[in-house]
Structure formats: C-alpha cells, structure tokens
PDB file of N, CA, C and O in Angstrom:
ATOM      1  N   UNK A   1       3.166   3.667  12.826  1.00  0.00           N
ATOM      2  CA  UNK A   1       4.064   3.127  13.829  1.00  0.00           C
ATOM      3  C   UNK A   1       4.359   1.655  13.551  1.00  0.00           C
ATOM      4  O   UNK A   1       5.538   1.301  13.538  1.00  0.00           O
ATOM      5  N   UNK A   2       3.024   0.438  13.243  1.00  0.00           N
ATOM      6  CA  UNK A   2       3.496  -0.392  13.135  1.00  0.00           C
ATOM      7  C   UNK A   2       4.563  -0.758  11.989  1.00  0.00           C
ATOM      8  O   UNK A   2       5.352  -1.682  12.188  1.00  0.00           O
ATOM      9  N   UNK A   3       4.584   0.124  10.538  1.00  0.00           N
ATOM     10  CA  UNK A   3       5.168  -0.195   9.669  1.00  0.00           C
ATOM     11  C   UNK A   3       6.830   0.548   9.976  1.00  0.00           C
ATOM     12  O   UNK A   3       7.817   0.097   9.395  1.00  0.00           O
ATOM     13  N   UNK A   4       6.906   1.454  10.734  1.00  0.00           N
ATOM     14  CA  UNK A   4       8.513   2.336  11.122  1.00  0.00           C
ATOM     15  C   UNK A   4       9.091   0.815  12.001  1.00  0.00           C
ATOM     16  O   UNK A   4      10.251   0.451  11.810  1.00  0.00           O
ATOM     17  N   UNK A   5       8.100  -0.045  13.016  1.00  0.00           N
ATOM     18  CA  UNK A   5       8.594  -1.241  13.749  1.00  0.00           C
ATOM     19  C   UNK A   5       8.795  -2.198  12.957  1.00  0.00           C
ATOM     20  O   UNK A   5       9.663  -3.017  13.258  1.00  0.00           O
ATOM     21  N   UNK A   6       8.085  -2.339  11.795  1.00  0.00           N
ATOM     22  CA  UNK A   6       8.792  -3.842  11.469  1.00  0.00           C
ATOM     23  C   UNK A   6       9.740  -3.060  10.388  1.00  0.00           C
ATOM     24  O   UNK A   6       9.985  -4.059   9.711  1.00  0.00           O
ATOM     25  N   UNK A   7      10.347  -2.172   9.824  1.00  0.00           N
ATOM     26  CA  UNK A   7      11.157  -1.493   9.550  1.00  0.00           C
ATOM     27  C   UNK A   7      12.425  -1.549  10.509  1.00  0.00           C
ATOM     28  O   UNK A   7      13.541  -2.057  10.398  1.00  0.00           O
ATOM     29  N   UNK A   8      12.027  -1.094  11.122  1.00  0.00           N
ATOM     30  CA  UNK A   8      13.203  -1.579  12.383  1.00  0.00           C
ATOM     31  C   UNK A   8      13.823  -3.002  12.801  1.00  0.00           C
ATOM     32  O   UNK A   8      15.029  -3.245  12.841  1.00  0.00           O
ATOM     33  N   UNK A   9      12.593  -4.062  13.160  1.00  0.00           N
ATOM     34  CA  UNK A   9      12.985  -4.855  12.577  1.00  0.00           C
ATOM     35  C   UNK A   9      13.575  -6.051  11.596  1.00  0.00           C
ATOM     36  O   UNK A   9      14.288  -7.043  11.753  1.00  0.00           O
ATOM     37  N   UNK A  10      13.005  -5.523  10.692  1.00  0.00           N
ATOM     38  CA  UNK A  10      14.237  -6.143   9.259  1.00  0.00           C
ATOM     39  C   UNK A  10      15.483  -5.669   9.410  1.00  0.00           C
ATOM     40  O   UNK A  10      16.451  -6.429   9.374  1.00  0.00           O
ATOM     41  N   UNK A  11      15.614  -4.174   9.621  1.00  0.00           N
ATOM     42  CA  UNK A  11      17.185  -3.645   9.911  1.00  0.00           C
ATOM     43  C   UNK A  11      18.299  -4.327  10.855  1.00  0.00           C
ATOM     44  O   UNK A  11      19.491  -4.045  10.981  1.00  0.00           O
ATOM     45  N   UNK A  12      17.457  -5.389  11.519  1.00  0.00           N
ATOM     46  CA  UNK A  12      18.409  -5.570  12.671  1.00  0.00           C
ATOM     47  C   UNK A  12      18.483  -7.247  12.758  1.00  0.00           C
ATOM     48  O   UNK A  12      19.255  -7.844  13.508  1.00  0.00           O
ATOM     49  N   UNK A  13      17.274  -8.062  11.599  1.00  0.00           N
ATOM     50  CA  UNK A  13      17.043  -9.276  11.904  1.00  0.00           C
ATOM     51  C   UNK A  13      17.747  -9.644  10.440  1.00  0.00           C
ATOM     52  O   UNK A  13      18.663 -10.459  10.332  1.00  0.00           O
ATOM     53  N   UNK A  14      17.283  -9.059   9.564  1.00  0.00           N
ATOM     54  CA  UNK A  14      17.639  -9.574   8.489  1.00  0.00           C
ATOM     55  C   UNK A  14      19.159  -9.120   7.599  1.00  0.00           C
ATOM     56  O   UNK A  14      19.440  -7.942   7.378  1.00  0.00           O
ATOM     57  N   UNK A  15      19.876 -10.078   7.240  1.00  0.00           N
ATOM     58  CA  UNK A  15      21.519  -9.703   7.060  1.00  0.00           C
ATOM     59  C   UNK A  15      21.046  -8.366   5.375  1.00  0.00           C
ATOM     60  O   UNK A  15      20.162  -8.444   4.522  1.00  0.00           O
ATOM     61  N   UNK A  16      22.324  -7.174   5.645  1.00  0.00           N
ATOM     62  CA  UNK A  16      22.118  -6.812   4.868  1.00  0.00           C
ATOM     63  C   UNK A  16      23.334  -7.004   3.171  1.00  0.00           C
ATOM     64  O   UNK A  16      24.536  -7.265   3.159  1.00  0.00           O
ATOM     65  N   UNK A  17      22.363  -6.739   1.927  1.00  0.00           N
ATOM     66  CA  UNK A  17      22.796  -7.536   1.100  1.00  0.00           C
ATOM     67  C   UNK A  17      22.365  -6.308  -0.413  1.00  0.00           C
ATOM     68  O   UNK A  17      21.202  -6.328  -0.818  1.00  0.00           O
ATOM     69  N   UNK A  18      23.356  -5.378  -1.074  1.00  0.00           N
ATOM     70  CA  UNK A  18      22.961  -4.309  -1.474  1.00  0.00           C
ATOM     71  C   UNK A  18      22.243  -4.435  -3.071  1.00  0.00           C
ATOM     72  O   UNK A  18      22.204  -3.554  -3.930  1.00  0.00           O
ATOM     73  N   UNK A  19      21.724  -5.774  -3.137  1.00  0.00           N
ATOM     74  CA  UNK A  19      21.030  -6.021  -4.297  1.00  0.00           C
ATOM     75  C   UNK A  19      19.552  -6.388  -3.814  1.00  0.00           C
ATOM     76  O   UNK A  19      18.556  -5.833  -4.276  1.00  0.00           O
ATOM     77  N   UNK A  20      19.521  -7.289  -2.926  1.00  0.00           N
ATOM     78  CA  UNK A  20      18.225  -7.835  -2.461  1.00  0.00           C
ATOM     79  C   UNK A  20      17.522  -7.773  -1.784  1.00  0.00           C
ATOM     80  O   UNK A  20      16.428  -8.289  -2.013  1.00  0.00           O
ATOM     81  N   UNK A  21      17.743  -7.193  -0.737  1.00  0.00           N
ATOM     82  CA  UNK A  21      18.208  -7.623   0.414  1.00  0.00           C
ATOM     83  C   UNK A  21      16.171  -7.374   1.216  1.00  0.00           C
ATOM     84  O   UNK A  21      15.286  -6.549   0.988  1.00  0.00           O
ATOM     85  N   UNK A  22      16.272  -8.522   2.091  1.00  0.00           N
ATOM     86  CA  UNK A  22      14.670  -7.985   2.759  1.00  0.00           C
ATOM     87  C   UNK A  22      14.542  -6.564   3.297  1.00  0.00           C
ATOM     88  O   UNK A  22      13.455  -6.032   3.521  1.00  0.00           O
ATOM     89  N   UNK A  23      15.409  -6.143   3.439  1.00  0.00           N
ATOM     90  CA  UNK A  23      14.789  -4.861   4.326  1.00  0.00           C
ATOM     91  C   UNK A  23      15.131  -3.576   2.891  1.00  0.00           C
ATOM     92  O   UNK A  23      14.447  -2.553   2.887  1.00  0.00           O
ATOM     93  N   UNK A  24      15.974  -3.741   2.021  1.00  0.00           N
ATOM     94  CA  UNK A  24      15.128  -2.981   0.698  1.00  0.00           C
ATOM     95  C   UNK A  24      14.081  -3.214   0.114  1.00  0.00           C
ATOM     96  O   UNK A  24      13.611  -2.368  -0.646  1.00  0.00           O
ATOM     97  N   UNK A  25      13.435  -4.477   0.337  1.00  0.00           N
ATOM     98  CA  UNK A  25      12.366  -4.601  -0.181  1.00  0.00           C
ATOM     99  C   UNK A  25      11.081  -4.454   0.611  1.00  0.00           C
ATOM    100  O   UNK A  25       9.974  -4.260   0.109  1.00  0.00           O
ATOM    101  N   UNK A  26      11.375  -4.579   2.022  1.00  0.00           N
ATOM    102  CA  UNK A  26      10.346  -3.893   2.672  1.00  0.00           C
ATOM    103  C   UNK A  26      10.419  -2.083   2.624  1.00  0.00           C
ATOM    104  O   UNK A  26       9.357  -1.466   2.709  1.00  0.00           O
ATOM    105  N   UNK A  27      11.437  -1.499   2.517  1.00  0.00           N
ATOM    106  CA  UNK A  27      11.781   0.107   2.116  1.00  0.00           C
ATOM    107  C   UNK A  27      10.108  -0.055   1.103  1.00  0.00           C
ATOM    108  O   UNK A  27       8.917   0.130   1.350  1.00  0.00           O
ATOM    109  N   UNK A  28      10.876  -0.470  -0.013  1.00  0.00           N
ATOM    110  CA  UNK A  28      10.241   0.160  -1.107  1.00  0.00           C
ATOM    111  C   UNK A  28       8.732  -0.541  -1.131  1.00  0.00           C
ATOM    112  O   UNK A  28       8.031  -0.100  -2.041  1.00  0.00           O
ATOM    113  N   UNK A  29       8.174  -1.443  -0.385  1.00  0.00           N
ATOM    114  CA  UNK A  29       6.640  -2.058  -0.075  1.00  0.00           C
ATOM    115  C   UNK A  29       6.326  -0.652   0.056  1.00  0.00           C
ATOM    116  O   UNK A  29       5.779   0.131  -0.721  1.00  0.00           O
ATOM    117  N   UNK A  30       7.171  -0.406   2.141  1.00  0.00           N
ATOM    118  CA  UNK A  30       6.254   0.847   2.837  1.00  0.00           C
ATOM    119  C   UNK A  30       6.270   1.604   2.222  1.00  0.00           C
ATOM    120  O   UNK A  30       5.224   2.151   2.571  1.00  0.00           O
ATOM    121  N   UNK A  31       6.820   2.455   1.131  1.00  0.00           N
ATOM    122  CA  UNK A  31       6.713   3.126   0.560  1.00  0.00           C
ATOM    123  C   UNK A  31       5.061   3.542  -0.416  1.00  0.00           C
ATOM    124  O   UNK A  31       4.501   4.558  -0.826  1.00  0.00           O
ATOM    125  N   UNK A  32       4.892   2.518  -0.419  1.00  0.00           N
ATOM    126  CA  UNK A  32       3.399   2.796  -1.405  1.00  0.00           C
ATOM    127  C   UNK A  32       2.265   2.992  -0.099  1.00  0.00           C
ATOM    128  O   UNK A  32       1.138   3.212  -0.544  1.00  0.00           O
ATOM    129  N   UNK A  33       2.323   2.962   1.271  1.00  0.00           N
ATOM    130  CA  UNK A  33       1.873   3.132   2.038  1.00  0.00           C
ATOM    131  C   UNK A  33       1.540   4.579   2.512  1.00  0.00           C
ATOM    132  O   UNK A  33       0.711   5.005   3.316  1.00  0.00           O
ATOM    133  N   UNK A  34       2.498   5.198   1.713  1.00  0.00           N
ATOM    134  CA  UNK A  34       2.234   6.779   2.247  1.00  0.00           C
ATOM    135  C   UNK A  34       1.014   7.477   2.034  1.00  0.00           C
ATOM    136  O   UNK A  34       0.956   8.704   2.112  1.00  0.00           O
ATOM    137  N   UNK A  35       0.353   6.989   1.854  1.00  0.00           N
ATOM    138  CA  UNK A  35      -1.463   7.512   1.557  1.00  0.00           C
ATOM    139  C   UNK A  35      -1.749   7.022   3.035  1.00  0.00           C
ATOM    140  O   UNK A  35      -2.047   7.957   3.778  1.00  0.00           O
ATOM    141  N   UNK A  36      -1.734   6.089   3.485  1.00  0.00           N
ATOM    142  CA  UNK A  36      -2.155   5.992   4.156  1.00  0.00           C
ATOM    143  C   UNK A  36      -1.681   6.037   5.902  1.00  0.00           C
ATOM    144  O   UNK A  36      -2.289   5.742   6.930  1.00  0.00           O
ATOM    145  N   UNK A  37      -0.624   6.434   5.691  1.00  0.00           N
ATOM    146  CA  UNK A  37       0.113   6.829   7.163  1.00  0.00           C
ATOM    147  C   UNK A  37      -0.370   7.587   8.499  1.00  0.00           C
ATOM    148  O   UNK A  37       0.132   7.607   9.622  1.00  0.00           O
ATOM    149  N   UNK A  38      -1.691   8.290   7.904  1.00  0.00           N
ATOM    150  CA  UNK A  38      -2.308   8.775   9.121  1.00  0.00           C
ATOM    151  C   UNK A  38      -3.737   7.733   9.214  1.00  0.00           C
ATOM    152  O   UNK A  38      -4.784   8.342   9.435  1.00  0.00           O
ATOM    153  N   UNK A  39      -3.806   6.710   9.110  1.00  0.00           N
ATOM    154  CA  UNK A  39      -4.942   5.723   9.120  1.00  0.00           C
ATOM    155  C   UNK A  39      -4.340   4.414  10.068  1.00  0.00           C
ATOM    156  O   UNK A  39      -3.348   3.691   9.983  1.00  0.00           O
ATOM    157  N   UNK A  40      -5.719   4.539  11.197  1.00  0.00           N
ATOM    158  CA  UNK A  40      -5.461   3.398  12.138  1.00  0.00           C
ATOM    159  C   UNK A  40      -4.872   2.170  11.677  1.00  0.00           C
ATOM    160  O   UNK A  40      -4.963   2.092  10.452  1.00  0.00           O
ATOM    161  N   UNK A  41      -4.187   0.986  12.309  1.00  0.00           N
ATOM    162  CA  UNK A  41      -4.316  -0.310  11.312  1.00  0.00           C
ATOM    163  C   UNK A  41      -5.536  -0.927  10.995  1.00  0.00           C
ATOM    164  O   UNK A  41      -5.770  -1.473   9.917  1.00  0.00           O
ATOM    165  N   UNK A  42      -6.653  -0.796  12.357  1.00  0.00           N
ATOM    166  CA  UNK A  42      -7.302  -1.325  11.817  1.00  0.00           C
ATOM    167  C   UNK A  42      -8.622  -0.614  10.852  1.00  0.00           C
ATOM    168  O   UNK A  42      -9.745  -1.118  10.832  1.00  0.00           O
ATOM    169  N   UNK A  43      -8.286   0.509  10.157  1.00  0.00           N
ATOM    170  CA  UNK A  43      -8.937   1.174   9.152  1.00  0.00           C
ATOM    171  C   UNK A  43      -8.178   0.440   7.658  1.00  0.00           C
ATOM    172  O   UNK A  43      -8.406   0.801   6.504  1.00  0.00           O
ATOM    173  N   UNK A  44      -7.697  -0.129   7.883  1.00  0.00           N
ATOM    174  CA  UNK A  44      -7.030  -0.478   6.137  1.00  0.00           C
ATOM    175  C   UNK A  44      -6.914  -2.229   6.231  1.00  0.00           C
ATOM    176  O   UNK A  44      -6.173  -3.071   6.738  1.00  0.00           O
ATOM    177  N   UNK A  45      -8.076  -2.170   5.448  1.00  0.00           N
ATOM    178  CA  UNK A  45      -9.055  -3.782   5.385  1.00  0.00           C
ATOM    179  C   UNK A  45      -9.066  -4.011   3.909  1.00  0.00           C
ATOM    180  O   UNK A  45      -8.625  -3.254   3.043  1.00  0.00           O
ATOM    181  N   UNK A  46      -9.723  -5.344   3.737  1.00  0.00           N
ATOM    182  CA  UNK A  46      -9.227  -5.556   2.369  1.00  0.00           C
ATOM    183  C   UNK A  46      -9.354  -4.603   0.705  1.00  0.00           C
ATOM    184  O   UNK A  46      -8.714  -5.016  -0.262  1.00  0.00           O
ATOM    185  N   UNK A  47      -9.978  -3.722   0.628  1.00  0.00           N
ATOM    186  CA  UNK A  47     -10.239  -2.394  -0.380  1.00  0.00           C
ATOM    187  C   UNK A  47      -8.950  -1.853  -0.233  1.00  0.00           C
ATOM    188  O   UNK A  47      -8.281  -2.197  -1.207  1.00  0.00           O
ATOM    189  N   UNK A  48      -8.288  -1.147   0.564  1.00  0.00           N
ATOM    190  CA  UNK A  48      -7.278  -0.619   1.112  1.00  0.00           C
ATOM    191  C   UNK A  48      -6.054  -1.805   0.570  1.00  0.00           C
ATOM    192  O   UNK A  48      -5.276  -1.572  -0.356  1.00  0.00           O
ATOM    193  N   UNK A  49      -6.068  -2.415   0.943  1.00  0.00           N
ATOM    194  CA  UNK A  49      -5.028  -3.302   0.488  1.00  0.00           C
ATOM    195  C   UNK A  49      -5.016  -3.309  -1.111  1.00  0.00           C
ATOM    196  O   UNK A  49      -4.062  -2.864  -1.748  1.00  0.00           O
ATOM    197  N   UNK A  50      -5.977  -3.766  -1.609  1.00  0.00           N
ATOM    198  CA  UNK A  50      -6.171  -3.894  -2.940  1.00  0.00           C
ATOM    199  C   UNK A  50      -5.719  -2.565  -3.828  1.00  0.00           C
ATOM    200  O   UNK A  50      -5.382  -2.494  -5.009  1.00  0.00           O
ATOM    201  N   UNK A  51      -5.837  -1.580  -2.850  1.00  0.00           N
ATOM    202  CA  UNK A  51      -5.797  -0.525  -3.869  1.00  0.00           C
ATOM    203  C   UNK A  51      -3.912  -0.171  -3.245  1.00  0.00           C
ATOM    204  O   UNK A  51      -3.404   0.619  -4.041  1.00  0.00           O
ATOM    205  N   UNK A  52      -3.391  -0.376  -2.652  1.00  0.00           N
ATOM    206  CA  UNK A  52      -2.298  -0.547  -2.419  1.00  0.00           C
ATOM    207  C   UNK A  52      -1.275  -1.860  -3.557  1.00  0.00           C
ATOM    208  O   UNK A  52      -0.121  -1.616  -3.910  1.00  0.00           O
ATOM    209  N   UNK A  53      -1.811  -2.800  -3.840  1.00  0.00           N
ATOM    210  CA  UNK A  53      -1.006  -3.595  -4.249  1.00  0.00           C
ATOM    211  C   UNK A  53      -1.257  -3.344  -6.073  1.00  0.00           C
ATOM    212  O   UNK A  53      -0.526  -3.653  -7.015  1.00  0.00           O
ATOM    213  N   UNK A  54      -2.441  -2.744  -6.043  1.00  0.00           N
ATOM    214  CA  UNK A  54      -2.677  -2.130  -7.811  1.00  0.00           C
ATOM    215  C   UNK A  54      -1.922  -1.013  -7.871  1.00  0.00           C
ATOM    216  O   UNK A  54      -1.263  -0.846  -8.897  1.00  0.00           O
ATOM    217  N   UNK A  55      -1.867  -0.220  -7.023  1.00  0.00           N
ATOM    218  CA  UNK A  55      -0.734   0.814  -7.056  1.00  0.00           C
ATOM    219  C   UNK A  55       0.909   0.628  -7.339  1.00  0.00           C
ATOM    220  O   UNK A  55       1.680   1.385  -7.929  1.00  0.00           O
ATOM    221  N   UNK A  56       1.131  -0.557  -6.750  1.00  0.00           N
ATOM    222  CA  UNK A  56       2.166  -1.225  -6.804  1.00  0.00           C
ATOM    223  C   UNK A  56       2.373  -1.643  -8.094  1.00  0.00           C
ATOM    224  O   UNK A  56       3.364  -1.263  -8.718  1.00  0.00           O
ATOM    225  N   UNK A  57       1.347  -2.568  -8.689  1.00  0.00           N
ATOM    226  CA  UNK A  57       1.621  -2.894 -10.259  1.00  0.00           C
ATOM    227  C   UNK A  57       1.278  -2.024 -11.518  1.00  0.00           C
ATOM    228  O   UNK A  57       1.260  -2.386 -12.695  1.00  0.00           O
ATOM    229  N   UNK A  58       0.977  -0.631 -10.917  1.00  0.00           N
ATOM    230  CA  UNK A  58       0.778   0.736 -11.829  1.00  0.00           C
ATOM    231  C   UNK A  58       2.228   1.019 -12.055  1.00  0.00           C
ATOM    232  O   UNK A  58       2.666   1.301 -13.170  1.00  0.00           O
ATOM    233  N   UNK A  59       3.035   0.933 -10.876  1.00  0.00           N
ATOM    234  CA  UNK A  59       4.032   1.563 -10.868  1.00  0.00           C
ATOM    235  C   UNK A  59       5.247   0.803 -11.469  1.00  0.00           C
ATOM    236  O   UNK A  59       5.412  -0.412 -11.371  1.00  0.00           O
ATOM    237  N   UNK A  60       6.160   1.759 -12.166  1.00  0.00           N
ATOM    238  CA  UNK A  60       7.306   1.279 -12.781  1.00  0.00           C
ATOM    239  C   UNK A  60       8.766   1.504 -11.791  1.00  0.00           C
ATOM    240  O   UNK A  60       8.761   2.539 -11.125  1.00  0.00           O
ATOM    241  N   UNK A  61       9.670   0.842 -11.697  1.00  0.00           N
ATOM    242  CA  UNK A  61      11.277   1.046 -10.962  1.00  0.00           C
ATOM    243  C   UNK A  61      11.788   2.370 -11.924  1.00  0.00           C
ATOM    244  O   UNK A  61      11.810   2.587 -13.136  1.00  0.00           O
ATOM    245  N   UNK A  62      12.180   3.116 -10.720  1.00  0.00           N
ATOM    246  CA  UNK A  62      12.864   3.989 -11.287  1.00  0.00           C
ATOM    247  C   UNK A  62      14.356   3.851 -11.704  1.00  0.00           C
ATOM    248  O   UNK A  62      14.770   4.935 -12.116  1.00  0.00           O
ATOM    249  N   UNK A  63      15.436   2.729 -11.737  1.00  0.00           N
ATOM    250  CA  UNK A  63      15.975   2.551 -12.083  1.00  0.00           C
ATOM    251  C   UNK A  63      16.007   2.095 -13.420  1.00  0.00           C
ATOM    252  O   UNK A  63      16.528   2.609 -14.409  1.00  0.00           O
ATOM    253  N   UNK A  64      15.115   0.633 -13.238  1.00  0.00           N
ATOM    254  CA  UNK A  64      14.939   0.253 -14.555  1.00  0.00           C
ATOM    255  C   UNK A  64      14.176  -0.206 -15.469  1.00  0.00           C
ATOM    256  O   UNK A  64      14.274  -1.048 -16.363  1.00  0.00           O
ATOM    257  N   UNK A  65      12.948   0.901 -14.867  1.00  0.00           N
ATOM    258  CA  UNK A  65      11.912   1.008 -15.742  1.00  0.00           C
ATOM    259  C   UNK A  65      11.091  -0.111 -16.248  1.00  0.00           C
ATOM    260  O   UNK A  65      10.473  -0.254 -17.303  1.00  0.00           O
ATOM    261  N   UNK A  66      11.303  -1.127 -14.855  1.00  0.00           N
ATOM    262  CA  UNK A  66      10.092  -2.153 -15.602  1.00  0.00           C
ATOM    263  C   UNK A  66       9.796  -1.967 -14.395  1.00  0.00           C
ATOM    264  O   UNK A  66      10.364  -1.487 -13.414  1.00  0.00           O
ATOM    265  N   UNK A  67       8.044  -2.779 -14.791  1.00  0.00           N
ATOM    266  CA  UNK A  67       7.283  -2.938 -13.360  1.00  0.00           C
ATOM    267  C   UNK A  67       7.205  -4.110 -12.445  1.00  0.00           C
ATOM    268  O   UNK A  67       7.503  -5.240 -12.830  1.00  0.00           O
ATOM    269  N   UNK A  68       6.813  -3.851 -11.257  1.00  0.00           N
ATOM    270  CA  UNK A  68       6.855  -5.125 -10.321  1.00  0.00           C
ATOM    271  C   UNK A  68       5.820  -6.168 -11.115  1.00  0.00           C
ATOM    272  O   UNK A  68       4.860  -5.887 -11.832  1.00  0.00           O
ATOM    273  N   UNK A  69       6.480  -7.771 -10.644  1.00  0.00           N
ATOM    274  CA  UNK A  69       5.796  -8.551 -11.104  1.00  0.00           C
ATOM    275  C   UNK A  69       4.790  -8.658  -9.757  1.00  0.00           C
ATOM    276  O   UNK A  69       5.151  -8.239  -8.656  1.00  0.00           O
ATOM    277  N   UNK A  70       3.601  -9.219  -9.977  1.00  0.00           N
ATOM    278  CA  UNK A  70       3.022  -9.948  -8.778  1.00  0.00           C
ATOM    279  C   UNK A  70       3.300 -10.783  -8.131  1.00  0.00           C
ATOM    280  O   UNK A  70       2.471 -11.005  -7.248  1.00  0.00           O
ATOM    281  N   UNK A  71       4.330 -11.549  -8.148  1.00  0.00           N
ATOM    282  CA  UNK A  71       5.169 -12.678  -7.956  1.00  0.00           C
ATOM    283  C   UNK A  71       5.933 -12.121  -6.530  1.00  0.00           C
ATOM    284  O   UNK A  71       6.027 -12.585  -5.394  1.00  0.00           O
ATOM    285  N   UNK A  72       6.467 -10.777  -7.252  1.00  0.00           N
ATOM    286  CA  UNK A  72       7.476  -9.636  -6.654  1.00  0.00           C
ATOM    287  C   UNK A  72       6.456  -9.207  -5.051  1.00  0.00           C
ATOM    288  O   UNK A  72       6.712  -9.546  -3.895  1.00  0.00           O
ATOM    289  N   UNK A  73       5.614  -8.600  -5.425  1.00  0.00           N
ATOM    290  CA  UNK A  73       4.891  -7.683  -4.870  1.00  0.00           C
ATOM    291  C   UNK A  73       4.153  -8.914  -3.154  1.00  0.00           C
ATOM    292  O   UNK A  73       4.081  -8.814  -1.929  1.00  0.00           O
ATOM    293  N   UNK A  74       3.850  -9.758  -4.078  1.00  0.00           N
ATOM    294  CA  UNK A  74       3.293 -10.637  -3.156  1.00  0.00           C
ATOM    295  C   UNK A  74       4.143 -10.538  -1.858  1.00  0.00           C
ATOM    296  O   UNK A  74       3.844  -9.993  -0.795  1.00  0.00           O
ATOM    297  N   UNK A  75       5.201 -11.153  -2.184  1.00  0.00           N
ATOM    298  CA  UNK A  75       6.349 -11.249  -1.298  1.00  0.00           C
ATOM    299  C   UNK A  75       6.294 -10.560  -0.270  1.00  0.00           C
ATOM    300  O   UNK A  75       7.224 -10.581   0.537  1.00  0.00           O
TER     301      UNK A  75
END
C-alpha cells in the first residue's frame, strides 16, 4: 500500500516527461519490490533493502541492455 501511495503521488506531483521523468523512475524502483509485496513495512529493514538494491545492479534495461549505475539506483 505504501509503495501504490507514493506511486500515486509522483503521478500527480511530479510533471510528466517521457524520457525521465520521476514517476518512471519510481515505476521501475517499485518494480524490484515485487518479492516483497506481501511483507509489512516494517518487516523490510536493512538486509531487505540490500538485497533489493543488489538486485537492482544484477539487473540489466531491457531496452538497452546496460545496467543501472549506483549513482542511478540511489536516487
């Protein structure tokens, strides 16, 4: 729930912009979250995170096939 709300809110706070834009880049964050969607918030502490943001730099763009920088991901 909390991540569908601030989903919601980027949609409505932040201008949209079809290259950059914050609320595609929060899309594709929550996205690596789907492991954990049936887990309280406060069950996903720092392990959980970690293994969320290594997941993130496992993973390659399916467009164009390079991977997030940490730079990126941080964000």
């Amino acid at each position: 729930m909390v991540a569908a709300d601030y989903l919601t809110h980027c949609e409505s706070h932040y201008p949209q912009d079809k290259h950059n834009s914050e609320t595609n880049q929060t899309r594709l964050a929550l996205g690596y979250l789907t492991p954990y969607l049936e887990h309280r918030v406060n069950e996903i502490g720092p392990l959980k995170l970690k293994a969320i943001r290594q997941s993130m730099l496992d993973a390659t763009n399916e467009t164009s096939g390079k991977r997030l920088s940490r730079q990126y991901i941080n964000k």
